[in-house]
N, CA, C and O atoms as a GROMACS GRO file, in nm:
protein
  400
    1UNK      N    1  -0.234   1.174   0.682
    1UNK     CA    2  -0.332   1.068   0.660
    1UNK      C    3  -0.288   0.945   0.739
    1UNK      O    4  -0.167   0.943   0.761
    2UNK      N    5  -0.344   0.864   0.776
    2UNK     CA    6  -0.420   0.764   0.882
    2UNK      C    7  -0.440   0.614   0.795
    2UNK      O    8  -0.536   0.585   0.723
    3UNK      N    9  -0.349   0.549   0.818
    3UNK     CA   10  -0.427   0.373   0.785
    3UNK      C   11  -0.469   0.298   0.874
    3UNK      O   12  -0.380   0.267   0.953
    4UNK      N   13  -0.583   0.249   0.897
    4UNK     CA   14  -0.598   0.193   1.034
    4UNK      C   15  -0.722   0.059   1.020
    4UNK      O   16  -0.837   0.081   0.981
    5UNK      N   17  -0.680  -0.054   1.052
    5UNK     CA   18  -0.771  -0.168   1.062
    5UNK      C   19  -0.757  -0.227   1.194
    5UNK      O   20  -0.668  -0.279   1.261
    6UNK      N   21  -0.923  -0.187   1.210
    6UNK     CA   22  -0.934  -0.252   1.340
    6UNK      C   23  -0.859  -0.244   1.465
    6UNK      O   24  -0.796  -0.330   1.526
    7UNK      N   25  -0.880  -0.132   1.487
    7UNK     CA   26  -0.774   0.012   1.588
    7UNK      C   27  -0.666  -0.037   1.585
    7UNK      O   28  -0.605  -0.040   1.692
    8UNK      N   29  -0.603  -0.092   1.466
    8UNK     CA   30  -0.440  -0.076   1.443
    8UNK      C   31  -0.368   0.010   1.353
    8UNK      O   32  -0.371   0.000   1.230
    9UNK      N   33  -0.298   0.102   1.424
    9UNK     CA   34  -0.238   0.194   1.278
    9UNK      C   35  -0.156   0.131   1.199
    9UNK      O   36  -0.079   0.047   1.244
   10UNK      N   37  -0.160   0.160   1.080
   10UNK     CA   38  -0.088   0.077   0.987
   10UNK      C   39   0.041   0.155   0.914
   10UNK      O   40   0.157   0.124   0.885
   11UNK      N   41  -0.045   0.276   0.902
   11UNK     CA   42   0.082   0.334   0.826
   11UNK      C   43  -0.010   0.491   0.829
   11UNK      O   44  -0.132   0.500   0.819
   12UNK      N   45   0.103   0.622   0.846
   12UNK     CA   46   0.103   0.709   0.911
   12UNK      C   47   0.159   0.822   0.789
   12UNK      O   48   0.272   0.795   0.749
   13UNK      N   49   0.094   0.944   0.727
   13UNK     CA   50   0.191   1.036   0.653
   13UNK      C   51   0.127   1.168   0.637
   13UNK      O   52   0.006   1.189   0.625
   14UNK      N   53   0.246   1.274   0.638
   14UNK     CA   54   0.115   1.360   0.536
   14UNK      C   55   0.080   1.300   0.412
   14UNK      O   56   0.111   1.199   0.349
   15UNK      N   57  -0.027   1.435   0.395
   15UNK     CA   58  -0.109   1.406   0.244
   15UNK      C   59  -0.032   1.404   0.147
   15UNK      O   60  -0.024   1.328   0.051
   16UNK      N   61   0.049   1.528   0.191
   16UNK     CA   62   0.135   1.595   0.046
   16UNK      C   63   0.267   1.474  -0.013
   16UNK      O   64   0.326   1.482  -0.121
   17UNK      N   65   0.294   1.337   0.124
   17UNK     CA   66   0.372   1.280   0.098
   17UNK      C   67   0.301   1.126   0.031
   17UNK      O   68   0.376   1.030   0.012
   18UNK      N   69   0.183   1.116   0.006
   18UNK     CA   70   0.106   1.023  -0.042
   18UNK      C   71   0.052   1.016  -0.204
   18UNK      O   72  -0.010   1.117  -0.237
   19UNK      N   73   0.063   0.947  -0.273
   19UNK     CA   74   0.024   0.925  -0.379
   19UNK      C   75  -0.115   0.879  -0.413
   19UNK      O   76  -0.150   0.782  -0.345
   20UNK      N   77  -0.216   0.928  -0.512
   20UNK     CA   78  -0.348   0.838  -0.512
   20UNK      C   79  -0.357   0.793  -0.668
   20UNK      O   80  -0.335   0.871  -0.760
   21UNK      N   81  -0.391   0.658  -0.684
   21UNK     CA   82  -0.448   0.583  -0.766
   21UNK      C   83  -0.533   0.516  -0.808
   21UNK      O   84  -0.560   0.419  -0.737
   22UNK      N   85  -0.601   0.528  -0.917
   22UNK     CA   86  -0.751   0.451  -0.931
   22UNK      C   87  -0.827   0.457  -0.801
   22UNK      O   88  -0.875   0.352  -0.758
   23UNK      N   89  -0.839   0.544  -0.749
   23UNK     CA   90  -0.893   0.601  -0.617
   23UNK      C   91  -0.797   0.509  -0.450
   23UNK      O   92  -0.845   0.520  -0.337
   24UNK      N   93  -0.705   0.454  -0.470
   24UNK     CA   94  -0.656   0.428  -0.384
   24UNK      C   95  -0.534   0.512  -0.356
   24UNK      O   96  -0.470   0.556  -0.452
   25UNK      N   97  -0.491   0.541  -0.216
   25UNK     CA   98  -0.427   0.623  -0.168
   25UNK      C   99  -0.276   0.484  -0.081
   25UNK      O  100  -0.290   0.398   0.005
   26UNK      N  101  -0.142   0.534  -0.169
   26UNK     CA  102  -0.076   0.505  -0.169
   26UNK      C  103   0.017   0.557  -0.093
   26UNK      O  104   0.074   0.657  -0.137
   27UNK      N  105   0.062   0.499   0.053
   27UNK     CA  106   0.144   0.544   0.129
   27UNK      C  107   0.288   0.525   0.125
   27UNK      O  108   0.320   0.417   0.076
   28UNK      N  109   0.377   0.593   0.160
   28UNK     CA  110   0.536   0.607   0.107
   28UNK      C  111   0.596   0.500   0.239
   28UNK      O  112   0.551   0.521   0.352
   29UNK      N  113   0.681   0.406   0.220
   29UNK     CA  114   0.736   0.292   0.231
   29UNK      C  115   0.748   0.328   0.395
   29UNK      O  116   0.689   0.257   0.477
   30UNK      N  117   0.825   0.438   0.434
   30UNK     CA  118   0.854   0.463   0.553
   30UNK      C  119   0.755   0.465   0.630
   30UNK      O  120   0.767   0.422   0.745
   31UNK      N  121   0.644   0.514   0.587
   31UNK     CA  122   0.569   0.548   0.674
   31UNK      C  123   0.480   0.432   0.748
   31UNK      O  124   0.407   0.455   0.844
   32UNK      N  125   0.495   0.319   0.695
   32UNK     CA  126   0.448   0.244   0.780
   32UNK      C  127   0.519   0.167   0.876
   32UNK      O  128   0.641   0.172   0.888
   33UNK      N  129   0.418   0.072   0.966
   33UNK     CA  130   0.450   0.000   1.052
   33UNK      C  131   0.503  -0.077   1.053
   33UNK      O  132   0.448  -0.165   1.119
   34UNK      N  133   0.649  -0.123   0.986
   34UNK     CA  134   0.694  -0.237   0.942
   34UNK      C  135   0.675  -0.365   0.966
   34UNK      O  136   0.696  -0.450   0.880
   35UNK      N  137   0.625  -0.396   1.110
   35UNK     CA  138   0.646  -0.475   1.204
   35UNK      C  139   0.553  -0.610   1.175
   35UNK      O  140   0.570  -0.732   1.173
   36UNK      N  141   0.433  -0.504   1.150
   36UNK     CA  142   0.287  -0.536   1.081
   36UNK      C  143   0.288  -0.670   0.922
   36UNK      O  144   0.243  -0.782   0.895
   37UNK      N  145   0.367  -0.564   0.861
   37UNK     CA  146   0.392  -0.672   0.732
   37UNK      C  147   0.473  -0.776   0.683
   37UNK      O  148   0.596  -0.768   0.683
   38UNK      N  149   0.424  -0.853   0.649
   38UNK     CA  150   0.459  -1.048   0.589
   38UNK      C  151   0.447  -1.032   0.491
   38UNK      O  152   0.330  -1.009   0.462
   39UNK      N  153   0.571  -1.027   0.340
   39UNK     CA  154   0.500  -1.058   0.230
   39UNK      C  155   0.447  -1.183   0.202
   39UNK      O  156   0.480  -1.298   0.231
   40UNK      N  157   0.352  -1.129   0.133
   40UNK     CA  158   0.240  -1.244   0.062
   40UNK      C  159   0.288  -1.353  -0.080
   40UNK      O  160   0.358  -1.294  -0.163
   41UNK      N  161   0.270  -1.441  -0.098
   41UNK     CA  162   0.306  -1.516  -0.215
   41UNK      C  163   0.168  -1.465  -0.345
   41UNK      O  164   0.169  -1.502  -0.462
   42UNK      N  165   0.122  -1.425  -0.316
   42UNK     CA  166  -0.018  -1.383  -0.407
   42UNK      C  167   0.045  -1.313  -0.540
   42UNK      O  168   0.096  -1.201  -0.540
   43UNK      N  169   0.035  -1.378  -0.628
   43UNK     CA  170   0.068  -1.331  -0.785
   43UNK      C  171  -0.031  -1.258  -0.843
   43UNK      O  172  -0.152  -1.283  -0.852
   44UNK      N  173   0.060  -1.127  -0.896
   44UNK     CA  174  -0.058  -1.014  -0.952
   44UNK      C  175   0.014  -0.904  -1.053
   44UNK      O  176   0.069  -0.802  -1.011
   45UNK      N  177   0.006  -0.934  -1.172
   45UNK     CA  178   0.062  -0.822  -1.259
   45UNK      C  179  -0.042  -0.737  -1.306
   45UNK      O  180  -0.140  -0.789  -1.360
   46UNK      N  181  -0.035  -0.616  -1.295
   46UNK     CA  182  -0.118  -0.497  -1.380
   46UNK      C  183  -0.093  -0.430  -1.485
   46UNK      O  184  -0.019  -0.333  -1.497
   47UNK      N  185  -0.169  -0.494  -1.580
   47UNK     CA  186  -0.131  -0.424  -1.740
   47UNK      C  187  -0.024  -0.310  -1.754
   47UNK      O  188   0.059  -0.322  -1.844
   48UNK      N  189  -0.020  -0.183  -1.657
   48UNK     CA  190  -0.017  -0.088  -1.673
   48UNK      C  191   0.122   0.010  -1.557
   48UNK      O  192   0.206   0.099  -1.579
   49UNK      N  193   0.076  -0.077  -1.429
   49UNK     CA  194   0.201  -0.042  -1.338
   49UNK      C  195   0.286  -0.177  -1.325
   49UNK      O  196   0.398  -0.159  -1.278
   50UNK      N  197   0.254  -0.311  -1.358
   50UNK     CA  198   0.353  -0.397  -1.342
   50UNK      C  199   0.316  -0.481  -1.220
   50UNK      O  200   0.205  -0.488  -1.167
   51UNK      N  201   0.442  -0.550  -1.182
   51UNK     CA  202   0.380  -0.689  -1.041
   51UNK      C  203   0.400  -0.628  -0.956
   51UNK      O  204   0.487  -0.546  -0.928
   52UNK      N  205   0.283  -0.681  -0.891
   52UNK     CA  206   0.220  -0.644  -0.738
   52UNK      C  207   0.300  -0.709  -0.628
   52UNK      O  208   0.325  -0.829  -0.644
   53UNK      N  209   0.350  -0.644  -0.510
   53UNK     CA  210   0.346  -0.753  -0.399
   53UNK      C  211   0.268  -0.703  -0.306
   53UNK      O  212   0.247  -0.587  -0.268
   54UNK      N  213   0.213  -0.841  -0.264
   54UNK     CA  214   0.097  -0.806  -0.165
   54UNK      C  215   0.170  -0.856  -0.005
   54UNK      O  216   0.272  -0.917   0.027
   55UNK      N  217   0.080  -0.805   0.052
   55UNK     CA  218   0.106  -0.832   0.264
   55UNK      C  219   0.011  -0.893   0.266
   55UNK      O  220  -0.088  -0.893   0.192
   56UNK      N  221   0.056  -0.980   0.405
   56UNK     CA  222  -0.013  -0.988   0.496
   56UNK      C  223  -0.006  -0.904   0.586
   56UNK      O  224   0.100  -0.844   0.605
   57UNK      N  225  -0.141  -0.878   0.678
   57UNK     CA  226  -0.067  -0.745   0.779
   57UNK      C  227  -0.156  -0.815   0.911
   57UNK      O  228  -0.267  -0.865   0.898
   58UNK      N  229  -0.090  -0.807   1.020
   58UNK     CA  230  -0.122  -0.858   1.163
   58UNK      C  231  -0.210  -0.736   1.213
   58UNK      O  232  -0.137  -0.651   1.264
   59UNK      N  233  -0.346  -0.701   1.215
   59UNK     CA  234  -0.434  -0.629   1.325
   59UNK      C  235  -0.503  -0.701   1.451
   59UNK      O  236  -0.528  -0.820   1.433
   60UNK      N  237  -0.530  -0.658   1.551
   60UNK     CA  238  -0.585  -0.739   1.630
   60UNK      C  239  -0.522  -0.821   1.674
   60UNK      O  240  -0.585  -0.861   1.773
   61UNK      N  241  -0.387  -0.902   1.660
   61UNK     CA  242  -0.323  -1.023   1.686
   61UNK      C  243  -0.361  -1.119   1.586
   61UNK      O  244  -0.329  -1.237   1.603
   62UNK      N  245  -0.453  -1.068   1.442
   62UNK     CA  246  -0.502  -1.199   1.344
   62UNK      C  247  -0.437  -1.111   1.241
   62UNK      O  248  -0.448  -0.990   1.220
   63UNK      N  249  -0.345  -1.233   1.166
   63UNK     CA  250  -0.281  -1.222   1.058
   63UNK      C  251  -0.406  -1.196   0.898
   63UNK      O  252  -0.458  -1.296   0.848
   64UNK      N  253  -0.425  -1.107   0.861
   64UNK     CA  254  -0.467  -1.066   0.738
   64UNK      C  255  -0.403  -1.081   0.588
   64UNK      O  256  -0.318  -1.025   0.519
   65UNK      N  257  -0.460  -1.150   0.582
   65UNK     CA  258  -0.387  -1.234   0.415
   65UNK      C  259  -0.440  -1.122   0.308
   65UNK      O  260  -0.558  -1.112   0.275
   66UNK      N  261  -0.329  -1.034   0.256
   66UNK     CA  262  -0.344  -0.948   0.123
   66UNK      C  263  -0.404  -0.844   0.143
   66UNK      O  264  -0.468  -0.800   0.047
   67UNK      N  265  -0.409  -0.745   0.313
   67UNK     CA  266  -0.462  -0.624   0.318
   67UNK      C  267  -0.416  -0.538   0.263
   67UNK      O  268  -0.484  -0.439   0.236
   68UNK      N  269  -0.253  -0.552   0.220
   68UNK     CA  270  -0.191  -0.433   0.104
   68UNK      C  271  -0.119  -0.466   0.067
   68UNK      O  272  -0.043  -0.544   0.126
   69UNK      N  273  -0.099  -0.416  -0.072
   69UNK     CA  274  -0.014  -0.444  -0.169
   69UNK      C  275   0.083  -0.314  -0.194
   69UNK      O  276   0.059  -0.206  -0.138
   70UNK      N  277   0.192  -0.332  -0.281
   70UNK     CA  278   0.279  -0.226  -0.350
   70UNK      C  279   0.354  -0.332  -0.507
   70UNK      O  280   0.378  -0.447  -0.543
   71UNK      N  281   0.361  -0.212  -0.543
   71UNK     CA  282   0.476  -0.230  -0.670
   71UNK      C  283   0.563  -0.177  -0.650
   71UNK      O  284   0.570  -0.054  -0.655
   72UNK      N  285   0.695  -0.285  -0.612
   72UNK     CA  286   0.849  -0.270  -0.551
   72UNK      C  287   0.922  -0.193  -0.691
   72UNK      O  288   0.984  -0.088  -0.673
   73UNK      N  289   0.906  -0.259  -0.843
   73UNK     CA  290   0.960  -0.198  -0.956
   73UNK      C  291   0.822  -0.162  -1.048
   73UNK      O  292   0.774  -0.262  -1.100
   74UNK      N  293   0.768  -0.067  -1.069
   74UNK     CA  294   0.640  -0.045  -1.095
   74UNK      C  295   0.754   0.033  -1.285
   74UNK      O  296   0.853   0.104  -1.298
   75UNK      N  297   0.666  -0.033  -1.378
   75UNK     CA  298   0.667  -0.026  -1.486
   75UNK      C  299   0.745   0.156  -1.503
   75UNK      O  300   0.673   0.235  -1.442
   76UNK      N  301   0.852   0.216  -1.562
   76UNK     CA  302   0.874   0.332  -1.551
   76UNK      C  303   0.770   0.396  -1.634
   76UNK      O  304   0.752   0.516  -1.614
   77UNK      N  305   0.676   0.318  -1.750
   77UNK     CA  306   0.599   0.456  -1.837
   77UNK      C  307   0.474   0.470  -1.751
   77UNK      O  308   0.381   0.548  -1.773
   78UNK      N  309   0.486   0.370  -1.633
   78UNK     CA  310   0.356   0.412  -1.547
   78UNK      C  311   0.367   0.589  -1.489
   78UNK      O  312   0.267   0.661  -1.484
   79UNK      N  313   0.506   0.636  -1.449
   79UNK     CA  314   0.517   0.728  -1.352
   79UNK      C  315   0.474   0.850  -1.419
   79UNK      O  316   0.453   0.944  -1.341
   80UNK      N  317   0.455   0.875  -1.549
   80UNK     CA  318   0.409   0.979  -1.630
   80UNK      C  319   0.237   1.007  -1.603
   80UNK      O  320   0.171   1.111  -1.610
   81UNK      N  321   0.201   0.869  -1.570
   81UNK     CA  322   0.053   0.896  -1.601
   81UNK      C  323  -0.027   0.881  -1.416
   81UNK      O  324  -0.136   0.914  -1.369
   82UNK      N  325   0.082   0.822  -1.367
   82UNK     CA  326   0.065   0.854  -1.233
   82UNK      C  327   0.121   0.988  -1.168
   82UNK      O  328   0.050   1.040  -1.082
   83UNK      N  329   0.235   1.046  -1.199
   83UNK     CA  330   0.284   1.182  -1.198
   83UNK      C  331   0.392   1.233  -1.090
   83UNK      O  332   0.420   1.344  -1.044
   84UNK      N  333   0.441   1.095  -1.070
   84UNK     CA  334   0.569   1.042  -1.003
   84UNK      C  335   0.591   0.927  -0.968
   84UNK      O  336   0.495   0.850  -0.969
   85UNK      N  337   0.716   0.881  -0.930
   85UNK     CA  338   0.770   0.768  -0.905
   85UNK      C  339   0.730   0.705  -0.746
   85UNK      O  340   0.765   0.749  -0.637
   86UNK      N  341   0.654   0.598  -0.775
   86UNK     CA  342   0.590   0.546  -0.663
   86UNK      C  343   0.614   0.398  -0.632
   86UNK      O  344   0.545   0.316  -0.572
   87UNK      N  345   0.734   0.391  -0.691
   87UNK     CA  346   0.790   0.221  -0.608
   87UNK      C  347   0.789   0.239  -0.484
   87UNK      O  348   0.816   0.336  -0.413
   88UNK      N  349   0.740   0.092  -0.457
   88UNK     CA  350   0.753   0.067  -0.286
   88UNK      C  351   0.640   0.110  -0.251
   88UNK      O  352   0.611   0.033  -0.160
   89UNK      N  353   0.539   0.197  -0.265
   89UNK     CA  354   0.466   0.280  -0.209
   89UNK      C  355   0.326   0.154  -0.157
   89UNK      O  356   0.296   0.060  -0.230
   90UNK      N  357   0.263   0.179  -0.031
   90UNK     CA  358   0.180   0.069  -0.023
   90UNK      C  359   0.016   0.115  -0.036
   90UNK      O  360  -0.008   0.231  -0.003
   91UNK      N  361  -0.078   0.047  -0.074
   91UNK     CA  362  -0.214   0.050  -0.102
   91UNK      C  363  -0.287  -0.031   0.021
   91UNK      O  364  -0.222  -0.120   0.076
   92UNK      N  365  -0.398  -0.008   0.057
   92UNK     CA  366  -0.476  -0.124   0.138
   92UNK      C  367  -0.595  -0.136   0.059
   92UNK      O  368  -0.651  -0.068  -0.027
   93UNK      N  369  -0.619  -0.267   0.129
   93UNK     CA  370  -0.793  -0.307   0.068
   93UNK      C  371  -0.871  -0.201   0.186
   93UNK      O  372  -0.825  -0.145   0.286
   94UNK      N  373  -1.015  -0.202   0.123
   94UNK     CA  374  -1.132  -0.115   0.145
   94UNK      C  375  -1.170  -0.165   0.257
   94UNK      O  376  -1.287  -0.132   0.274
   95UNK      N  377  -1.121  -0.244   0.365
   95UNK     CA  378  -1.159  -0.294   0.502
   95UNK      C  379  -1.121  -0.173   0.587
   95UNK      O  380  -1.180  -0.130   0.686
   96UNK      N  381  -0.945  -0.098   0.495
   96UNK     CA  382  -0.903  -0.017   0.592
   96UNK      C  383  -0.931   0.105   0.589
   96UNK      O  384  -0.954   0.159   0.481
   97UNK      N  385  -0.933   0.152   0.668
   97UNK     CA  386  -1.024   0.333   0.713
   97UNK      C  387  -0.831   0.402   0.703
   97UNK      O  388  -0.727   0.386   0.766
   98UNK      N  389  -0.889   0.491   0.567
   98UNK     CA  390  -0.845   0.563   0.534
   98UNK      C  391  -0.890   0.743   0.594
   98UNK      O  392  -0.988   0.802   0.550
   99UNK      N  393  -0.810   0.794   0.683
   99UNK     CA  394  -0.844   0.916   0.717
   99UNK      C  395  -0.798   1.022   0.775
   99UNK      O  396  -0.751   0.989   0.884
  100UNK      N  397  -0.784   1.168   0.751
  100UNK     CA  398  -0.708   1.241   0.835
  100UNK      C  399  -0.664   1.267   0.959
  100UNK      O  400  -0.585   1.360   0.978
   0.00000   0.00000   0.00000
């Protein structure tokens, strides 16, 4: 699978190494473009997996404020109902084309 905004790849994996949540598809730390991401100061806890950190991510040469987020220590009773351990793992907003 394929992350890509605005013909920039973002982050690169198989399927089998990706996680999905609340319909978002969660890519494993390595696999992205490091280069790309700025963390964000944007405060965000989720009832359920815990605090968010969000990116900024550079496409195009324009810096994108909060195209993806991860949970660095994601709550441990989350990983039962998610169905593994997915710290670090990163999400994008719906701008980015998610695809094989």
């Amino acid at each position: 699978m394929k992350a890509t905004h605005r013909d920039t790849v973002l982050a690169e994996a198989p399927t089998s190494e990706l996680v999905k949540i609340e319909g978002n598809w969660y890519f494993p730390p390595t696999s992205l473009v490091a280069e790309l991401f700025v963390e964000s100061p944007t405060p965000y806890t989720c009832g359920w997996k815990g605090e968010a950190q969000y990116f900024t991510v550079t496409t195009g040469g324009q810096p994108r404020k909060d195209l993806a987020w991860s949970y660095p220590q994601p709550y441990p009773s989350s990983f039962g109902r998610v169905g593994q351990d997915y710290s670090g793992f990163v999400a994008f907003d719906r701008s980015v084309i998610i695809s094989e």
